[in-house]
Backbone bond lengths (Angstrom), bond angles and torsions (degrees), N, CA, C in turn:
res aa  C-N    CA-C-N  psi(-1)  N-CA   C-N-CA  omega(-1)  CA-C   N-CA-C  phi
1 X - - - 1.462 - - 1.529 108.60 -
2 X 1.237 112.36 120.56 1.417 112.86 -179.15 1.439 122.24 -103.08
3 X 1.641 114.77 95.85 1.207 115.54 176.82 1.611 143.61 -95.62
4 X 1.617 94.15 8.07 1.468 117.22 -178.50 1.529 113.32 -55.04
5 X 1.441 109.84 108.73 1.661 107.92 175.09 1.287 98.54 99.81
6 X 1.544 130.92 12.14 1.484 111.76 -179.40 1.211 112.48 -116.55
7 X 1.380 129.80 160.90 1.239 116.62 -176.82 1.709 122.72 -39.69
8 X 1.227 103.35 -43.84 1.309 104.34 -168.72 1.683 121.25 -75.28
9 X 1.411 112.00 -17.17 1.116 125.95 144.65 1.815 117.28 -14.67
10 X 1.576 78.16 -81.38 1.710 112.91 -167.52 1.166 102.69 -43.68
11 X 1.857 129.02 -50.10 1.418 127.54 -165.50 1.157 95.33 -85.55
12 X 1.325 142.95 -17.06 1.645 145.14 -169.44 1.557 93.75 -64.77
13 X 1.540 117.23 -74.98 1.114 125.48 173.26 1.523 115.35 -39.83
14 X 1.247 114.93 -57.06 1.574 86.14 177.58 1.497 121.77 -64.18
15 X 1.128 100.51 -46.90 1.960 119.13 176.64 2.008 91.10 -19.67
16 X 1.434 107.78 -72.71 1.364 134.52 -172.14 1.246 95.46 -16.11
17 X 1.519 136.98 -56.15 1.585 155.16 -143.18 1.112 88.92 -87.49
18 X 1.479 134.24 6.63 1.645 105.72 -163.88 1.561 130.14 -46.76
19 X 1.358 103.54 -54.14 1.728 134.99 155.50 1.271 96.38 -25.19
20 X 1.653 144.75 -43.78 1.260 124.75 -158.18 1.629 98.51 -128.63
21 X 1.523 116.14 18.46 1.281 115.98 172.43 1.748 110.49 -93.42
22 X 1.203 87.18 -31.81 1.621 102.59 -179.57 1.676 119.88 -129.52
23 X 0.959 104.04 75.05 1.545 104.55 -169.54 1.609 99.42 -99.58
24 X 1.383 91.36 177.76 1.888 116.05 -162.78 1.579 91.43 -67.39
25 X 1.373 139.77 -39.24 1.097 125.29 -179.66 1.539 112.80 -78.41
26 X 1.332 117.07 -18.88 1.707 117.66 171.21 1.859 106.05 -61.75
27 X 1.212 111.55 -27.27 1.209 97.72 -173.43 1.573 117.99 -115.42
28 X 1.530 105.14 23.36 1.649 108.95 151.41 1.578 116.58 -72.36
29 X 1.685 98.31 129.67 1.482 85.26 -176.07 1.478 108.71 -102.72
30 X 1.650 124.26 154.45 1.336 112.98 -166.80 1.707 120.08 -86.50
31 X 1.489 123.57 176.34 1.494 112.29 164.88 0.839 100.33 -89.18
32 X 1.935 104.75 131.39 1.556 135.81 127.36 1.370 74.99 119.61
33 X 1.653 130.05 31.83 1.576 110.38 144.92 1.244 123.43 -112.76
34 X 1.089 127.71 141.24 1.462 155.32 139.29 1.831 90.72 40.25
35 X 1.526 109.23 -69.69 1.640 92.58 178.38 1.407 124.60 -89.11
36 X 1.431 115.94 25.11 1.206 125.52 177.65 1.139 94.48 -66.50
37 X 1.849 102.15 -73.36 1.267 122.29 -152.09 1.843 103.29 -51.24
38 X 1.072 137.79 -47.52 1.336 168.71 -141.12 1.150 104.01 -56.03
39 X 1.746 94.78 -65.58 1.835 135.82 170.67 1.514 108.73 -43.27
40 X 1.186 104.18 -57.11 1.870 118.97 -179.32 1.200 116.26 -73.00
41 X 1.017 137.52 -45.61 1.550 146.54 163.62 1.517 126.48 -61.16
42 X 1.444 101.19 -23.24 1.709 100.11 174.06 1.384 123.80 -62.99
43 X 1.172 129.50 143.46 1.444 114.01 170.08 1.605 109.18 -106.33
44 X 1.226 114.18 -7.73 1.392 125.43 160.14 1.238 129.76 -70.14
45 X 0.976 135.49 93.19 1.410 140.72 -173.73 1.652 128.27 -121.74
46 X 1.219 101.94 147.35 1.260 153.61 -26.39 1.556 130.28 -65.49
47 X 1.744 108.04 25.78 0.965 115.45 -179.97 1.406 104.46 -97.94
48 X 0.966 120.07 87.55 1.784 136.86 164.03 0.980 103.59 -103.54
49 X 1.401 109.93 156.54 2.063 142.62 -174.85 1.663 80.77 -43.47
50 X 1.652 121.24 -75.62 1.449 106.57 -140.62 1.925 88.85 -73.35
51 X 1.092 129.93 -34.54 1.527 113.91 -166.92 1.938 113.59 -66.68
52 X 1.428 108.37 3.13 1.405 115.50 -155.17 1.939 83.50 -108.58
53 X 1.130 102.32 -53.91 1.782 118.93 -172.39 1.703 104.70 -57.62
54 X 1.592 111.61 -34.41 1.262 89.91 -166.30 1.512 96.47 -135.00
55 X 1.558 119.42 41.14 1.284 126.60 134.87 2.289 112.58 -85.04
56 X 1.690 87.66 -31.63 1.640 92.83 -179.92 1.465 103.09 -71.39
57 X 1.086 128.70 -40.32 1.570 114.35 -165.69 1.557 92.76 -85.30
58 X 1.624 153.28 -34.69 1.254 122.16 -172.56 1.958 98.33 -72.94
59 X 1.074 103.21 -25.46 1.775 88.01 -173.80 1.781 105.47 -63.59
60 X 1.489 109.10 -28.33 1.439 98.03 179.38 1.405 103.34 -89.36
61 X 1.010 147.28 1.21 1.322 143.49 169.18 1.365 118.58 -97.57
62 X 1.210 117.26 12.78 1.362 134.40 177.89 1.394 103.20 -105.58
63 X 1.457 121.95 -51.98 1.394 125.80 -173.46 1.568 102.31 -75.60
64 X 1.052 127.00 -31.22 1.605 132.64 161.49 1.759 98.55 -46.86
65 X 0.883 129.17 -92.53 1.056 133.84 -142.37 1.778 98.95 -79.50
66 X 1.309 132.66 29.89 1.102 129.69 -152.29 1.848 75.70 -143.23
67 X 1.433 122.15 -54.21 1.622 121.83 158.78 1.109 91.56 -61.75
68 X 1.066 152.63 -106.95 1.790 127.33 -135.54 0.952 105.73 -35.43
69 X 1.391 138.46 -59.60 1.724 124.20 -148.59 1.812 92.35 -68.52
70 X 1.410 129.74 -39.65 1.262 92.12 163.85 0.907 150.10 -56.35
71 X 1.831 129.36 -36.59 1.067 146.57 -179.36 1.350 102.25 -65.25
72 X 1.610 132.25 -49.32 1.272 110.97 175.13 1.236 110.06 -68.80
73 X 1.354 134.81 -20.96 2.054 107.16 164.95 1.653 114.78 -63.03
74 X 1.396 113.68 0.43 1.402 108.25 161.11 1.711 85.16 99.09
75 X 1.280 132.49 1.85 1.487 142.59 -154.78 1.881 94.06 -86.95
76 X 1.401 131.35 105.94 1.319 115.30 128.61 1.578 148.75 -124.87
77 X 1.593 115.44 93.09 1.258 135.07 175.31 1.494 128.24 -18.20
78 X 1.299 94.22 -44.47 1.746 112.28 -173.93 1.798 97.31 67.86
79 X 1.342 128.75 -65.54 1.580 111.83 -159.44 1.678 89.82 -76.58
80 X 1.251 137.73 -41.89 1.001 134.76 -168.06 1.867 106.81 -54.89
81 X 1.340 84.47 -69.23 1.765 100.51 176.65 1.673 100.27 -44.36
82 X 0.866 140.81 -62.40 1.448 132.01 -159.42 1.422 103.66 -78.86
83 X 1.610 130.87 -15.49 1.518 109.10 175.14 1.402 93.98 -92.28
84 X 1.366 140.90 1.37 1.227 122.68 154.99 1.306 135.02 -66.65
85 X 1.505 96.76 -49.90 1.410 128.70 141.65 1.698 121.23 -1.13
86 X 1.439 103.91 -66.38 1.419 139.96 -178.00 1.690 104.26 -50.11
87 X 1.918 98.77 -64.27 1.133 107.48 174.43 0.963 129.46 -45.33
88 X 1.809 133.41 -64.74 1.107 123.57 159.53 1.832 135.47 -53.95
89 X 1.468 113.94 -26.11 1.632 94.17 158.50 1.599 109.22 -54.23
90 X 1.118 117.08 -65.44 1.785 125.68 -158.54 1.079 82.81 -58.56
91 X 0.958 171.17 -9.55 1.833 140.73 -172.03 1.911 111.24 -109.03
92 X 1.601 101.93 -46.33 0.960 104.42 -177.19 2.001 101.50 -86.13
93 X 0.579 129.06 -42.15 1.678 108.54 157.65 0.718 146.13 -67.09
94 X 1.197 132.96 17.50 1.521 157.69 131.84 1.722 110.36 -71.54
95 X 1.470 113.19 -36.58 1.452 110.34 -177.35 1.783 84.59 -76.50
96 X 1.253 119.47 -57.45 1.783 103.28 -154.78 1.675 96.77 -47.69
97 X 1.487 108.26 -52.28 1.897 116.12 -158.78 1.493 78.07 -50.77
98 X 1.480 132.67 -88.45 1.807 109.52 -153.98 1.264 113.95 -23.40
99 X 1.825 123.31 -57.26 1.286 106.08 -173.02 1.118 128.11 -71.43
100 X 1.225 132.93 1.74 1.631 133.03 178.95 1.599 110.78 -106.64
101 X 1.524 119.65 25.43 1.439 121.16 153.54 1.802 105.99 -70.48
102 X 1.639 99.74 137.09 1.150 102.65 174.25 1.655 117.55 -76.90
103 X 1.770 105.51 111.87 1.416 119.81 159.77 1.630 85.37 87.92
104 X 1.739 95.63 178.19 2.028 94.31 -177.23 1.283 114.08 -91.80
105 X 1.332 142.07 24.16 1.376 154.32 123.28 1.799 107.17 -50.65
106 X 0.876 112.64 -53.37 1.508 119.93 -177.27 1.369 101.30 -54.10
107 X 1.456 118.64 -72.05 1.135 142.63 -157.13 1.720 100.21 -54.15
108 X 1.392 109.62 -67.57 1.332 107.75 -169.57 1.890 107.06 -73.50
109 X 1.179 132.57 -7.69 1.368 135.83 162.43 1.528 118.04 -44.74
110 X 2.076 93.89 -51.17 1.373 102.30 -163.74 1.574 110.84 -86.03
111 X 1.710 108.47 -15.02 1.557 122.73 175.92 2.255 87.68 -59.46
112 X 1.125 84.38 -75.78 1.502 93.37 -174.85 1.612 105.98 -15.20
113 X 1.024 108.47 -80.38 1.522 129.57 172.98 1.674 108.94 -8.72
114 X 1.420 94.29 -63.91 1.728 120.63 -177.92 1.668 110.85 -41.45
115 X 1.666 87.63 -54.15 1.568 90.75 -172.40 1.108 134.09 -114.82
116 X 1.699 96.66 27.79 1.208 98.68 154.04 1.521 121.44 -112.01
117 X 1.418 111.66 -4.77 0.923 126.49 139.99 1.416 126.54 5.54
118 X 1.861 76.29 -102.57 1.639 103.54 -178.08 1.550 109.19 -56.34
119 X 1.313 137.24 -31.60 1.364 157.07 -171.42 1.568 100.01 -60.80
120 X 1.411 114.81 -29.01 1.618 119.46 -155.38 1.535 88.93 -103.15
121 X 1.245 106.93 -34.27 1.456 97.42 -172.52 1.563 117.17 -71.14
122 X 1.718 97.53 -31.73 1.698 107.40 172.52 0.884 104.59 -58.43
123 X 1.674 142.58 -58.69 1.379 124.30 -162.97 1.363 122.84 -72.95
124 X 1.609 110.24 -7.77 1.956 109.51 -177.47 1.613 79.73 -80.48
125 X 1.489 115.15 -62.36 2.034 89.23 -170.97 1.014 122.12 -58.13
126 X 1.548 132.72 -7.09 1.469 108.88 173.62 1.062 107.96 -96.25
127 X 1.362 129.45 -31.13 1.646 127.87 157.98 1.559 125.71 -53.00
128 X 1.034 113.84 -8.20 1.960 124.31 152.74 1.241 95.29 -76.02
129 X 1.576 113.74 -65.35 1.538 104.35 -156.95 1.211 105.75 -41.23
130 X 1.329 105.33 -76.21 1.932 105.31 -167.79 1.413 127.20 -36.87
131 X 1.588 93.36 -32.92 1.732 89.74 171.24 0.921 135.81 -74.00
132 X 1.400 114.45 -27.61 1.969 134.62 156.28 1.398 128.00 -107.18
133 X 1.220 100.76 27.81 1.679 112.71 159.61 1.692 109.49 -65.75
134 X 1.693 125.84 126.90 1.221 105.95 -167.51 1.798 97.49 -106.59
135 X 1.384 128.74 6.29 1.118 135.40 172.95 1.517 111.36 -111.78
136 X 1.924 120.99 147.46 1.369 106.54 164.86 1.428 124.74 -64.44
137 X 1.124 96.70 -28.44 1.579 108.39 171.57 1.261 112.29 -40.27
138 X 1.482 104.81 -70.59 1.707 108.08 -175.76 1.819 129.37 -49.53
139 X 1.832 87.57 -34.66 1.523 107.77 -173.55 1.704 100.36 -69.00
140 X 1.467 125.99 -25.71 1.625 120.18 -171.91 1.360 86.70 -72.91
141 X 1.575 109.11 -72.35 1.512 103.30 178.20 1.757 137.86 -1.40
142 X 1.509 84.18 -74.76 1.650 94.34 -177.54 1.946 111.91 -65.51
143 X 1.367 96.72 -29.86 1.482 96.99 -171.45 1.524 106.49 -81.05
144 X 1.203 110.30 -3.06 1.729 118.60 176.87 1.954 96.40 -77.54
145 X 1.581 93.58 -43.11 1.761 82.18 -168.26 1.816 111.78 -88.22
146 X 1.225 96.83 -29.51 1.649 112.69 149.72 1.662 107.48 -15.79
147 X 1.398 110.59 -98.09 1.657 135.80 -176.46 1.766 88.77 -55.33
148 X 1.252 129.23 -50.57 1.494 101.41 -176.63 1.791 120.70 -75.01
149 X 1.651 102.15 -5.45 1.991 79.74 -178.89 1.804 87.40 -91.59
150 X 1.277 105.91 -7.66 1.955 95.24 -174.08 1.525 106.42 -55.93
151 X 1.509 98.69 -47.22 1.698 111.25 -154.89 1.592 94.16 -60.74
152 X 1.637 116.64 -46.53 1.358 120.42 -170.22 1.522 106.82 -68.14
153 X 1.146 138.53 -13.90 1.331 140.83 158.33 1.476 110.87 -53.06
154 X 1.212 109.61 -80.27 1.414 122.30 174.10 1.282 114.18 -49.02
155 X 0.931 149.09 -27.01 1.547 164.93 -149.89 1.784 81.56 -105.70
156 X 1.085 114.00 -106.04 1.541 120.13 -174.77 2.308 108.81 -34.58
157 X 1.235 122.67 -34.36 1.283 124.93 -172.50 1.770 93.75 -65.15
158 X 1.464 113.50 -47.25 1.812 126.70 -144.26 1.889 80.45 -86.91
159 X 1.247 114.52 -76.36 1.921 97.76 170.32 1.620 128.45 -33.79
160 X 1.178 116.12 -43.45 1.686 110.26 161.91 1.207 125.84 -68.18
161 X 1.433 116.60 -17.44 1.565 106.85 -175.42 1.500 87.20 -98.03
162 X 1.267 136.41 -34.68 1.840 122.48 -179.56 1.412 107.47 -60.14
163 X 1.776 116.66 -54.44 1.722 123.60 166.50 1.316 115.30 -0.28
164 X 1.856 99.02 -77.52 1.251 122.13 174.53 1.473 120.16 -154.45
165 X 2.018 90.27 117.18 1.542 119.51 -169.33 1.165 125.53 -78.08
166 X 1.239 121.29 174.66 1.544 100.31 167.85 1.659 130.41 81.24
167 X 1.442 105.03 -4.71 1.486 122.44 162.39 1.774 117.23 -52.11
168 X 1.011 108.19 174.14 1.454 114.11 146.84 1.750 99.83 -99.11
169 X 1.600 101.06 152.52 1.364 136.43 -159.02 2.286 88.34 -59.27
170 X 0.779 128.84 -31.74 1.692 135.50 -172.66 1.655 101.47 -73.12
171 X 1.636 122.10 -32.31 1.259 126.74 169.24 1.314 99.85 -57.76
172 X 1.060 136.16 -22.29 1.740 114.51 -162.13 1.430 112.52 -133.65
173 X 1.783 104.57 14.07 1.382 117.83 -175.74 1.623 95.27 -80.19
174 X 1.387 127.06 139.18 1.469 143.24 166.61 1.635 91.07 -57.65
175 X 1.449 124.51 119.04 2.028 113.49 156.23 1.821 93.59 -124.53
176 X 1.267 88.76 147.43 1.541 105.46 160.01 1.274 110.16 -49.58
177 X 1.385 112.38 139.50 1.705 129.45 163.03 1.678 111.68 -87.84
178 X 1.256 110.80 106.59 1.504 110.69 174.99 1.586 103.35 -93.03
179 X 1.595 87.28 121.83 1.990 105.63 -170.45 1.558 97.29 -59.69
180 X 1.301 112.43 -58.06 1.744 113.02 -166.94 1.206 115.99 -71.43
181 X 2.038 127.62 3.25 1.165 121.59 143.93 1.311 122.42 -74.25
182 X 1.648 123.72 -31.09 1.427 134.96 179.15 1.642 116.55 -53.51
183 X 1.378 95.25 -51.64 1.210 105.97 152.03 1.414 155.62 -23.14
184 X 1.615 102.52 -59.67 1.382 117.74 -172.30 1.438 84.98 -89.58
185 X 1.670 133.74 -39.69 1.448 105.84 173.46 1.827 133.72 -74.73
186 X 1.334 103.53 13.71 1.488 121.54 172.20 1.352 103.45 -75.86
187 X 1.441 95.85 -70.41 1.913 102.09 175.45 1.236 122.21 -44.66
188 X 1.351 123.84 -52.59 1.497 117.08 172.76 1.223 114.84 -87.04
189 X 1.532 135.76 50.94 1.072 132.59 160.66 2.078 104.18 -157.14
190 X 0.990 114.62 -9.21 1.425 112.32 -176.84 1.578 92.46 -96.34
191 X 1.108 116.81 137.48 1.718 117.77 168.61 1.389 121.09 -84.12
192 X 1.412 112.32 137.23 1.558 123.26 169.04 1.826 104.45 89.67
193 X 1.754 97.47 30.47 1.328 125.62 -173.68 1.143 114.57 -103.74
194 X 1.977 131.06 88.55 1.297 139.27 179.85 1.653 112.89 -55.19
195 X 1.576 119.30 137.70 1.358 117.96 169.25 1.346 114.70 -38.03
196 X 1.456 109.71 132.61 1.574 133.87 -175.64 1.956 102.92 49.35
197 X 1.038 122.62 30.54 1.424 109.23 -167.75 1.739 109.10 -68.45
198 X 1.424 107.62 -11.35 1.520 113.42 167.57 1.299 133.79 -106.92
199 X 1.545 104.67 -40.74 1.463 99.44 170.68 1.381 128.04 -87.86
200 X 1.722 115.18 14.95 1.341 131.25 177.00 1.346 102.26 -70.30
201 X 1.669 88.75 -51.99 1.516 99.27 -157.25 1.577 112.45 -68.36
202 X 1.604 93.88 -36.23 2.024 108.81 -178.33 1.698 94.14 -57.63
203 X 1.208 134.89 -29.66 1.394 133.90 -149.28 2.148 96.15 -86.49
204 X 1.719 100.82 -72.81 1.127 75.33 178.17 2.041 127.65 -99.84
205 X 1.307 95.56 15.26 1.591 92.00 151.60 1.659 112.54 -69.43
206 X 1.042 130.88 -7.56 1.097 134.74 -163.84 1.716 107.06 -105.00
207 X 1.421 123.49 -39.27 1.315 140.91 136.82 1.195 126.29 -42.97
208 X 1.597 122.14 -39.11 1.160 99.62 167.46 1.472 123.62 -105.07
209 X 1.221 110.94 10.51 1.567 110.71 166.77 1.378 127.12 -65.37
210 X 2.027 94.19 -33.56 1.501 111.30 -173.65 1.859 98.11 -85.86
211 X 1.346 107.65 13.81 1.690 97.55 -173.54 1.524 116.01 44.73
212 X 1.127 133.72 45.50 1.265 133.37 171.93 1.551 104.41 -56.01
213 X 1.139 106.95 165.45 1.978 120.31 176.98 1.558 99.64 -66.13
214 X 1.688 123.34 -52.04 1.589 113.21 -175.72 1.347 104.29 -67.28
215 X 1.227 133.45 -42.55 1.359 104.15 171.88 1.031 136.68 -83.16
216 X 1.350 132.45 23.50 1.705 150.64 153.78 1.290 89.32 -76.57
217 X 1.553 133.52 -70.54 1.301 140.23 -150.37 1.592 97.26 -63.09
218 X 1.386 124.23 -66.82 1.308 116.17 172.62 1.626 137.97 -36.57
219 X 1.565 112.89 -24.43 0.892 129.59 157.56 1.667 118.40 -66.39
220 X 1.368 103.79 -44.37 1.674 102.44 179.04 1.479 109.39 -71.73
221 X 1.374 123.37 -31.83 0.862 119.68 172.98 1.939 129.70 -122.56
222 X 1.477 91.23 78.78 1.719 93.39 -171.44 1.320 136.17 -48.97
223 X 1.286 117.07 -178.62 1.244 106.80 170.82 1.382 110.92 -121.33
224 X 1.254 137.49 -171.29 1.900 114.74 -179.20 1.327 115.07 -54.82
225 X 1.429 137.47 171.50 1.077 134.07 169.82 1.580 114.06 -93.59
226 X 1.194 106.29 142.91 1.912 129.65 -165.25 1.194 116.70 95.91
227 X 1.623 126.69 0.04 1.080 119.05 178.35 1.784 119.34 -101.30
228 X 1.126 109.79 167.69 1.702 127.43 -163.38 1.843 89.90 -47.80
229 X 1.442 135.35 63.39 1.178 102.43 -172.25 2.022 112.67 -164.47
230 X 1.144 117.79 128.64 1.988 84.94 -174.72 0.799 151.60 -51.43
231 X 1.719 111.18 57.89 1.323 108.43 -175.06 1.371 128.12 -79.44
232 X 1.179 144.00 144.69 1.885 141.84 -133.39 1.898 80.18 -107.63
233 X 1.348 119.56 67.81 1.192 119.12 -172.38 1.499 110.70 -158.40
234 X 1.609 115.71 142.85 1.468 112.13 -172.02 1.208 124.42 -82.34
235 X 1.181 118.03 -9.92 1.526 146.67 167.64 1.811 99.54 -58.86
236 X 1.024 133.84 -92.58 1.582 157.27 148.39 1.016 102.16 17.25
237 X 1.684 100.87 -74.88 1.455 117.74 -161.98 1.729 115.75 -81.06
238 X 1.674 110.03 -5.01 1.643 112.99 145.63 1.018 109.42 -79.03
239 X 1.305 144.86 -6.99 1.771 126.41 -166.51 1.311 93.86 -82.41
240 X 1.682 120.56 -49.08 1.216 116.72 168.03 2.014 133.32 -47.86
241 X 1.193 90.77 -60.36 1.697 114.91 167.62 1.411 99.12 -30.05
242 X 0.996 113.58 -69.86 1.956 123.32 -169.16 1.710 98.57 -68.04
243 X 1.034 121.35 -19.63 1.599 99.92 170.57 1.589 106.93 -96.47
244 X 1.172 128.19 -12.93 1.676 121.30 175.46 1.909 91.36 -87.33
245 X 1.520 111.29 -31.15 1.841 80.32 -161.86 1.467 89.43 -72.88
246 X 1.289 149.85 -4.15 1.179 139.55 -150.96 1.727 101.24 -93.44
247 X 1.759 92.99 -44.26 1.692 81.75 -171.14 1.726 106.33 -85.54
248 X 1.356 103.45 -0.68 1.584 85.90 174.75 1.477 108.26 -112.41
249 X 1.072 126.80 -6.55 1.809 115.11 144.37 1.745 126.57 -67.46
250 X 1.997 102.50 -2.93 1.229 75.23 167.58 1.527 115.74 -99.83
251 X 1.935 99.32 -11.76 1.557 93.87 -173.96 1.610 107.42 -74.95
252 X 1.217 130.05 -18.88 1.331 119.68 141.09 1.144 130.96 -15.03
253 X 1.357 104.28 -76.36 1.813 117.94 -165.75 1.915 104.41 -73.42
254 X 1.718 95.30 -11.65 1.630 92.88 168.27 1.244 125.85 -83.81
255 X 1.335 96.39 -22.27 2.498 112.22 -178.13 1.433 73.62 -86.25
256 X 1.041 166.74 -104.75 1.360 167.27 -105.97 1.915 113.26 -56.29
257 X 1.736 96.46 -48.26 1.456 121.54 175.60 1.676 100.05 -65.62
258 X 1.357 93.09 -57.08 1.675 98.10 -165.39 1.432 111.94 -72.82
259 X 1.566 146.72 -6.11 1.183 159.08 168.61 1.329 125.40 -93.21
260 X 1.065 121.87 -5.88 1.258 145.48 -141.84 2.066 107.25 -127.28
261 X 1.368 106.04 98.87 1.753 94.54 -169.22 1.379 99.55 -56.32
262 X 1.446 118.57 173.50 1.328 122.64 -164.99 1.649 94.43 -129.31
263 X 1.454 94.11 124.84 1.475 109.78 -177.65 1.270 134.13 -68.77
């Protein structure tokens, strides 16, 4: 596969830098900025705005640089590439959405949001596990991590409502985060942002991770190459590339704004 000089090249190479796109000193935050205050004010811990923002951007900067090293073996998969793909939308749009809560009420609401999230999702798998654990062994097991993502629910719910009191009872209710709403508010709010250019891609990177039948079929039967679509082509599979490095260089340049004292 010859990708020398092609777009996807270009983001490969940067992708490559990941290690030096986001390093340990990128994510000191300074005094008297924006995630200082954030950090200090949470009563949730250690899930604060900046510890929530820049656990999401190294997970998407991991799956970045995890596609480059394929692309520089000259390697493109398409199902592989697009559940990486996947990775970096979902991580880094979740880091921009924390930062675009209005003020640090906003901010730490939508952290909240995040982790309880993930918290909800732990307890449906450990609540499978236990139910289809086929050993007792296994069943103590799971019900050990069971009772521990509960406690961390409650634990993280009872610190946000002390944080900040005085809500109505719906402020401090745990709700699911729907990605392909996060999404559509990326696009209409990040500039130089084509219709659906994220949640197209979150939709069928997300299809083809799960190998569904249309995206086998779409593959057998393409559509031209460079367009929004799976084509088993390096061309294609930059149209996509350039819309994930886009939204996660901007939630970058947003931990950057938001870390950063203000002059």
């Amino acid at each position: 596969m010859e990708l020398d000089g092609t777009p996807l090249a270009a983001i490969s190479t940067l992708w490559l830098r990941a290690g030096q796109l986001l390093t340990e000193q990128d994510a000191v935050v300074e005094r008297g900025s924006s995630a200082q205050h954030d950090h200090e004010h949470a009563a949730v811990r250690p899930e604060t705005p900046p510890w929530i923002v820049t656990g999401k951007l190294m997970s998407a900067y991991d799956g970045a640089r995890a596609a480059a090293v394929l692309w520089r073996e000259r390697e493109v998969h398409v199902i592989a590439d697009y559940s990486l793909l996947r990775v970096i939308v979902e991580n880094a749009a979740l880091a921009w959405w924390v930062l675009q809560g209005t003020g640090s009420e906003g901010r730490m609401h939508r952290a909240f949001r995040v982790v309880t999230d993930d918290l909800a999702w732990a307890i449906k798998r450990e609540t499978f596990a236990v139910a289809h654990a086929r050993t007792a062994e296994g069943r103590k097991k799971r019900s050990g991590a069971l009772a521990g993502a509960t406690r961390e629910l409650e634990r993280v719910t009872t610190a946000f409502r002390t944080s900040l009191p005085g809500r109505q009872d719906s402020f401090y209710t745990p709700r699911r985060i729907e990605m392909a709403k996060v999404l559509v508010e990326a696009e209409s709010s990040i500039p130089e942002t084509g219709d659906l250019d994220y949640s197209l891609l979150w939709w069928i990177a997300s299809t083809s991770a799960h190998g569904s039948l249309s995206a086998v079929r779409q593959l057998a039967q393409p559509g031209e190459a460079g367009e929004a679509s799976l084509y088993p082509d390096a061309e294609s599979v930059a149209a996509f590339a350039a819309r994930a490095a886009h939204l996660l260089h901007t939630a970058h340049a947003s931990w950057n704004v938001y870390r950063r004292a203000s002059s």
